[in-house]
ROSE-4610 file (N, C-alpha, C; in Angstrom, 1 decimal, always signed):
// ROSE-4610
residu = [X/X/X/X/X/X/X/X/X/X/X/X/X/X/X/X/X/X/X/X/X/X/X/X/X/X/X/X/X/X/X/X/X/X/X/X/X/X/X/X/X/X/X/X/X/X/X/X/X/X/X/X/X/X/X/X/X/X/X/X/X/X/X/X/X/X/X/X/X/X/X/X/X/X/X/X/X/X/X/X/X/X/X/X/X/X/X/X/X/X/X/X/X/X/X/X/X/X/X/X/X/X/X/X/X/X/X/X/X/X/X/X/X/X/X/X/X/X/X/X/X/X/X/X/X/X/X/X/X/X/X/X/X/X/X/X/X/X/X/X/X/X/X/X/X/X/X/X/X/X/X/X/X/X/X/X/X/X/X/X/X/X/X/X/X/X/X/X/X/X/X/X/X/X/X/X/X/X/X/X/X/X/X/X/X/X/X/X/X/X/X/X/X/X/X/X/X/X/X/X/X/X/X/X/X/X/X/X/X/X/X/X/X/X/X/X/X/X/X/X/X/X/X/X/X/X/X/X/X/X/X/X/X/X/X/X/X/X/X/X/X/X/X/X/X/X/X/X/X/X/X/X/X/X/X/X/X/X/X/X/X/X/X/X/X/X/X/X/X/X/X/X/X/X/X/X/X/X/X/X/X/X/X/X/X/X/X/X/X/X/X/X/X/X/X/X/X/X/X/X/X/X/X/X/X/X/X/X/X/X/X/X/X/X/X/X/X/X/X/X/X/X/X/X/X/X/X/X/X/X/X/X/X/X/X/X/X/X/X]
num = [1/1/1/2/2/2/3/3/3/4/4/4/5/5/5/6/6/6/7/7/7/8/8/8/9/9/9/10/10/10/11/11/11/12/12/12/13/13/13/14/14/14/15/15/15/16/16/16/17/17/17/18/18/18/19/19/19/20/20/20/21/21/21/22/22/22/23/23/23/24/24/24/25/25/25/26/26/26/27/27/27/28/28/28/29/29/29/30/30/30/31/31/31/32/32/32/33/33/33/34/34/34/35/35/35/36/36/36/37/37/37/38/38/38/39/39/39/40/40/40/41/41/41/42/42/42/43/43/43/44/44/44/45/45/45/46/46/46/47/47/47/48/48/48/49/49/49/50/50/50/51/51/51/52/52/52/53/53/53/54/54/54/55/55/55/56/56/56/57/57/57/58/58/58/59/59/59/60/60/60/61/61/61/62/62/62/63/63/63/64/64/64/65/65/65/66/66/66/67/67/67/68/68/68/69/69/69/70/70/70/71/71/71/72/72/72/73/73/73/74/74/74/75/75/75/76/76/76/77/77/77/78/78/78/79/79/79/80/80/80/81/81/81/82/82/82/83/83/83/84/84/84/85/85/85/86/86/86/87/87/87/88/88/88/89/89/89/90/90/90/91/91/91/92/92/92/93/93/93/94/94/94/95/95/95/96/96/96/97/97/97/98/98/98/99/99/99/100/100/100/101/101/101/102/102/102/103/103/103/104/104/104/105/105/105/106/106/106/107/107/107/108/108/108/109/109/109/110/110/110/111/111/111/112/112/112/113/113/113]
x = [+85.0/+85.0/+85.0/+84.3/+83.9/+85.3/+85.3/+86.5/+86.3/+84.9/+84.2/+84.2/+84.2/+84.1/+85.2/+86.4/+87.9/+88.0/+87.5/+87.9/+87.7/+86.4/+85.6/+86.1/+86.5/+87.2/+88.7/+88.8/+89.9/+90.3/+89.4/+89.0/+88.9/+87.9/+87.4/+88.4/+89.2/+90.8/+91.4/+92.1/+93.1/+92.5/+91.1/+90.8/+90.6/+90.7/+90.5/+92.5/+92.7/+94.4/+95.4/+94.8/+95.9/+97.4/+97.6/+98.9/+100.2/+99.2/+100.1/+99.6/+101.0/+101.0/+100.0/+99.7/+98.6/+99.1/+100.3/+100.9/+100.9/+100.9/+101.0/+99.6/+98.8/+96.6/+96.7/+97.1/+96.6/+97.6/+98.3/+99.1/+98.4/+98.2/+97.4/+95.6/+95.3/+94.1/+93.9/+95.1/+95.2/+95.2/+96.5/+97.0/+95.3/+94.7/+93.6/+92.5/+92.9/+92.0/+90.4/+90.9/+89.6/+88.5/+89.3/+88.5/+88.4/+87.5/+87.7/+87.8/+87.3/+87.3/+88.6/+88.8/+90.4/+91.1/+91.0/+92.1/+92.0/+90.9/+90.6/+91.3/+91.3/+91.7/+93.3/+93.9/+95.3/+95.9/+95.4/+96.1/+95.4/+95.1/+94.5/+95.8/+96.5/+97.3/+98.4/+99.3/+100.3/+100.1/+99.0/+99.0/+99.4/+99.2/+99.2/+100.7/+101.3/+102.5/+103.3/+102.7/+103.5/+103.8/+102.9/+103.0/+103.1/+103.4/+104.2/+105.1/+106.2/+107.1/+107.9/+107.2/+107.6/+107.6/+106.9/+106.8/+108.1/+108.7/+109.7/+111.1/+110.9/+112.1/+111.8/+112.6/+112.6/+114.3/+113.8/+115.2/+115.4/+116.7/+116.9/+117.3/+116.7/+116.5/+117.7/+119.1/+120.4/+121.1/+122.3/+122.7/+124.4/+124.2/+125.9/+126.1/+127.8/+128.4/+130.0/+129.6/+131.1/+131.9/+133.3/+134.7/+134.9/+134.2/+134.8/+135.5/+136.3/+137.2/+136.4/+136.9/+136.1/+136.5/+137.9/+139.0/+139.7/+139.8/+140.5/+142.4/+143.2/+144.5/+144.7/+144.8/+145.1/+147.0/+147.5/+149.0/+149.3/+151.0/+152.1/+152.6/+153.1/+153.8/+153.6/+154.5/+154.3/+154.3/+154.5/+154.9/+153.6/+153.0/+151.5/+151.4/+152.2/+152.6/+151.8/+151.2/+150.7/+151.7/+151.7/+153.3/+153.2/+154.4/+154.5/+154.1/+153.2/+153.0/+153.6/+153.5/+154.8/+154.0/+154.7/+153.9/+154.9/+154.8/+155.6/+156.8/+156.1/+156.9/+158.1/+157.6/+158.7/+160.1/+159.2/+160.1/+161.2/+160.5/+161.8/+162.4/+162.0/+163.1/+164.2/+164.1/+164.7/+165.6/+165.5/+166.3/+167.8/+167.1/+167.9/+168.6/+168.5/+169.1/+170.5/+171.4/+172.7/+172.6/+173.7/+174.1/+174.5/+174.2/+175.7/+176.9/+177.7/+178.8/+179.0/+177.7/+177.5/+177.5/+178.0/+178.0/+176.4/+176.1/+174.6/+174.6/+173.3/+173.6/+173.1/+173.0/+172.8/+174.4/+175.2/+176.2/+177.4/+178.1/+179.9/+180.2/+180.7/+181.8/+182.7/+184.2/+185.7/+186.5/+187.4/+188.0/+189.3/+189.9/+191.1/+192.4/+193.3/+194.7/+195.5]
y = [+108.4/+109.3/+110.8/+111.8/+113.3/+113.9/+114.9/+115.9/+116.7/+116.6/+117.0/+116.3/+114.9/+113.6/+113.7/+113.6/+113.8/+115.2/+116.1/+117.1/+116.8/+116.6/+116.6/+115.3/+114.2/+113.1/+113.4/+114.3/+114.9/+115.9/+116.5/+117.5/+116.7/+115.7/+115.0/+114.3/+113.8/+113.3/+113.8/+115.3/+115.9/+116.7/+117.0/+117.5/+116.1/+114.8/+113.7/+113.2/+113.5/+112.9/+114.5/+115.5/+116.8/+116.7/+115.2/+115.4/+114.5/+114.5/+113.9/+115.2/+115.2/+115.5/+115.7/+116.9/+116.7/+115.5/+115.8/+114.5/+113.5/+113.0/+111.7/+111.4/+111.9/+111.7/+111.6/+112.5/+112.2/+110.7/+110.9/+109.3/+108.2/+108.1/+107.0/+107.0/+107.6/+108.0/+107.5/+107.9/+107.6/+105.9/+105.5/+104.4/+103.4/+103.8/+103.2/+103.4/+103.7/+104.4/+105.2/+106.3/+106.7/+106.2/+104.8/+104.3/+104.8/+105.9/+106.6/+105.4/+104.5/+103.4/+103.2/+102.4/+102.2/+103.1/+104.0/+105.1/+105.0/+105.4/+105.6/+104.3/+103.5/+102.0/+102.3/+102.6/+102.7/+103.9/+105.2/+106.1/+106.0/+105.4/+104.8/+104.0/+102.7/+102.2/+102.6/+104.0/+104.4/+105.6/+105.6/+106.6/+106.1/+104.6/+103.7/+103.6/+103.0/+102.6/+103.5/+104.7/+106.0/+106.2/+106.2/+106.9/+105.9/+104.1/+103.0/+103.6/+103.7/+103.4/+104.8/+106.4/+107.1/+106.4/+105.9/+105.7/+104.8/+103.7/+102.4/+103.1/+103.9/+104.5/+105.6/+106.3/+108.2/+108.5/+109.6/+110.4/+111.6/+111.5/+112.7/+114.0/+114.8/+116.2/+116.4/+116.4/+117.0/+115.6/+115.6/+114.5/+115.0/+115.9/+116.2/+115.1/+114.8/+113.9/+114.4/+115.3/+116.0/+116.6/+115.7/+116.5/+115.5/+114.8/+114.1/+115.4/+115.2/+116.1/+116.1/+117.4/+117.8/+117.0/+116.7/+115.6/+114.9/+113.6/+112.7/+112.9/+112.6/+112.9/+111.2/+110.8/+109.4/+109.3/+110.3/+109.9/+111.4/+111.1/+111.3/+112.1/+112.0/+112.3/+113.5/+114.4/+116.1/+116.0/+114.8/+115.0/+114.9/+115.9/+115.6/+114.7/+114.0/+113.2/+111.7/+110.8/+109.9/+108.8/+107.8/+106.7/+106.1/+105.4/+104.7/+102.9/+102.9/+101.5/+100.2/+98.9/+98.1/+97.0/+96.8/+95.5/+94.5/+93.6/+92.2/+93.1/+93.5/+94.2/+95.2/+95.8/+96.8/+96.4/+95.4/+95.0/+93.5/+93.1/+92.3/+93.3/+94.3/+94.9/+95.7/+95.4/+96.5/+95.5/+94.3/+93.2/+92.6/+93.6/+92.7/+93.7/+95.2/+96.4/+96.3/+97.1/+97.4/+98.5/+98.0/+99.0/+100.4/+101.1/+102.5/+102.3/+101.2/+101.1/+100.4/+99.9/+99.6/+98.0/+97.4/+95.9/+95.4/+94.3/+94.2/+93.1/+93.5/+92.9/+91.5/+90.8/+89.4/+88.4/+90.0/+89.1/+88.9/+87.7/+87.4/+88.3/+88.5/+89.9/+88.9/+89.6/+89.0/+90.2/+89.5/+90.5/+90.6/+91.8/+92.0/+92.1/+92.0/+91.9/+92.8]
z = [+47.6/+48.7/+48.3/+48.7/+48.6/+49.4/+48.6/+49.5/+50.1/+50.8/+51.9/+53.1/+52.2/+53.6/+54.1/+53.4/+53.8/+54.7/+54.0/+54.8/+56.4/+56.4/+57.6/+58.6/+57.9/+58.4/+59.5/+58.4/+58.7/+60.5/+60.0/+61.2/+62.6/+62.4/+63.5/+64.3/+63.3/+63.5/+63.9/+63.5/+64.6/+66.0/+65.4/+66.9/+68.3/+67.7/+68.8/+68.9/+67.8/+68.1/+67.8/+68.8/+68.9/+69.0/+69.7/+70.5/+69.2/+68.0/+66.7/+65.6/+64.9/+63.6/+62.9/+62.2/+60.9/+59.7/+59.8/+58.6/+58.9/+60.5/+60.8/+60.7/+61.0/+61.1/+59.9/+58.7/+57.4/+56.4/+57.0/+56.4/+56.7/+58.2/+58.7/+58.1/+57.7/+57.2/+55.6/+54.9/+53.6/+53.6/+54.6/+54.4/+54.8/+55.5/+55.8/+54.8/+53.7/+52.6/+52.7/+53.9/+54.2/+55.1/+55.5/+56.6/+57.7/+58.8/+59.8/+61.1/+60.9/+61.9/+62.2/+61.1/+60.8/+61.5/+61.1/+61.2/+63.0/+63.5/+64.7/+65.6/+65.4/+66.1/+65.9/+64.8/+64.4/+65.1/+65.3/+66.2/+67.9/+68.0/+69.4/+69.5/+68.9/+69.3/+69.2/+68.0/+68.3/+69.8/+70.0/+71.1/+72.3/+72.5/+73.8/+73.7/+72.4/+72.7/+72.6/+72.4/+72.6/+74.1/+74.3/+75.9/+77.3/+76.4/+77.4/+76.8/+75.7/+75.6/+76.3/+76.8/+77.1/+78.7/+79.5/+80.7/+81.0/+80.3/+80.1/+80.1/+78.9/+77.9/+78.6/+78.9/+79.7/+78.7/+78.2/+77.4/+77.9/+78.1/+78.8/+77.9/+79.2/+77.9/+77.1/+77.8/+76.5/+76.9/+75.6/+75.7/+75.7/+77.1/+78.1/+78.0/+77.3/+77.9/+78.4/+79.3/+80.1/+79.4/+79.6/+79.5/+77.9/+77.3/+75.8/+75.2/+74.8/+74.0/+72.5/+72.2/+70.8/+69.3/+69.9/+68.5/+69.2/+68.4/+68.8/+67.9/+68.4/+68.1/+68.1/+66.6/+66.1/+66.4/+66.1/+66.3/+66.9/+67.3/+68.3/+67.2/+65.8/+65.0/+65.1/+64.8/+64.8/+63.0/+62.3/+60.8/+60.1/+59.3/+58.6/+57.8/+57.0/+55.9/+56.6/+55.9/+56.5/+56.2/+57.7/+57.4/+56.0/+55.9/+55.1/+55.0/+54.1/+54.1/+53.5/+54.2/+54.0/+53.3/+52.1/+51.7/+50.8/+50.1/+50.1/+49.3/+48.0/+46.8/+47.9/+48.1/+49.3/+49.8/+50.5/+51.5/+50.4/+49.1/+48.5/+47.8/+47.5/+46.4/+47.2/+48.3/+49.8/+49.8/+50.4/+50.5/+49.1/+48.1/+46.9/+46.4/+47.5/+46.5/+47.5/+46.8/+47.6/+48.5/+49.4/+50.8/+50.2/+50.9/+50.7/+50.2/+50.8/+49.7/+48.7/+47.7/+47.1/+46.6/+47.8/+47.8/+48.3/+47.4/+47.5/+48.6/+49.6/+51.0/+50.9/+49.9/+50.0/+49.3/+48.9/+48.3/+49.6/+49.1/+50.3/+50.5/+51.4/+51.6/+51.7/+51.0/+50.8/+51.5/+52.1/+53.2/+52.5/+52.2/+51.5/+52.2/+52.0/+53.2/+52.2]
């Protein structure tokens, strides 16, 4: 194929499919390897299912959606520090350590008189 024919293939193409892309005419053109037929049948059918799918489907011009707040507030805490997480190790070595007064809270307590 001449790069005359393409040119001109070309031309014929966006002046019959104005309402697409130069890049979209020349992809579909390539991908059809220069076939104008081809090409012709193929933007004939995104054109149709263009303009059902706009008649079905309607998009509205902006996509207002009111009063949504700008950020969401995950927690209550005024403290920036993120909680603390609990997991098996934690919570046994918590269990096996001593109290404040130093008696370990799994041991007797002996009451003294």
């Amino acid at each position: 194929m001449r790069n005359d024919d393409s040119e001109f293939d070309m031309e014929f193409l966006l002046a019959n499919f104005s309402d697409l892309s130069i890049e979209s005419v020349r992809d579909v053109y390539l991908a059809n390897d220069g076939d104008v037929d081809a090409t012709i049948e193929m933007l004939t059918q995104l054109e149709i299912y263009s303009n059902e799918a706009e008649e079905y489907l309607p998009l509205p011009d902006t996509l207002d959606i009111g009063d949504a707040p700008e950020t969401i507030e995950t927690s209550t805490s005024t403290s920036s520090a993120p909680p603390k997480q609990k997991n098996a190790s934690n919570e046994a070595s918590a269990s096996s350590s001593s109290t404040s007064s130093g008696t370990p809270t799994n041991a007797p307590v002996s009451s003294s008189s």
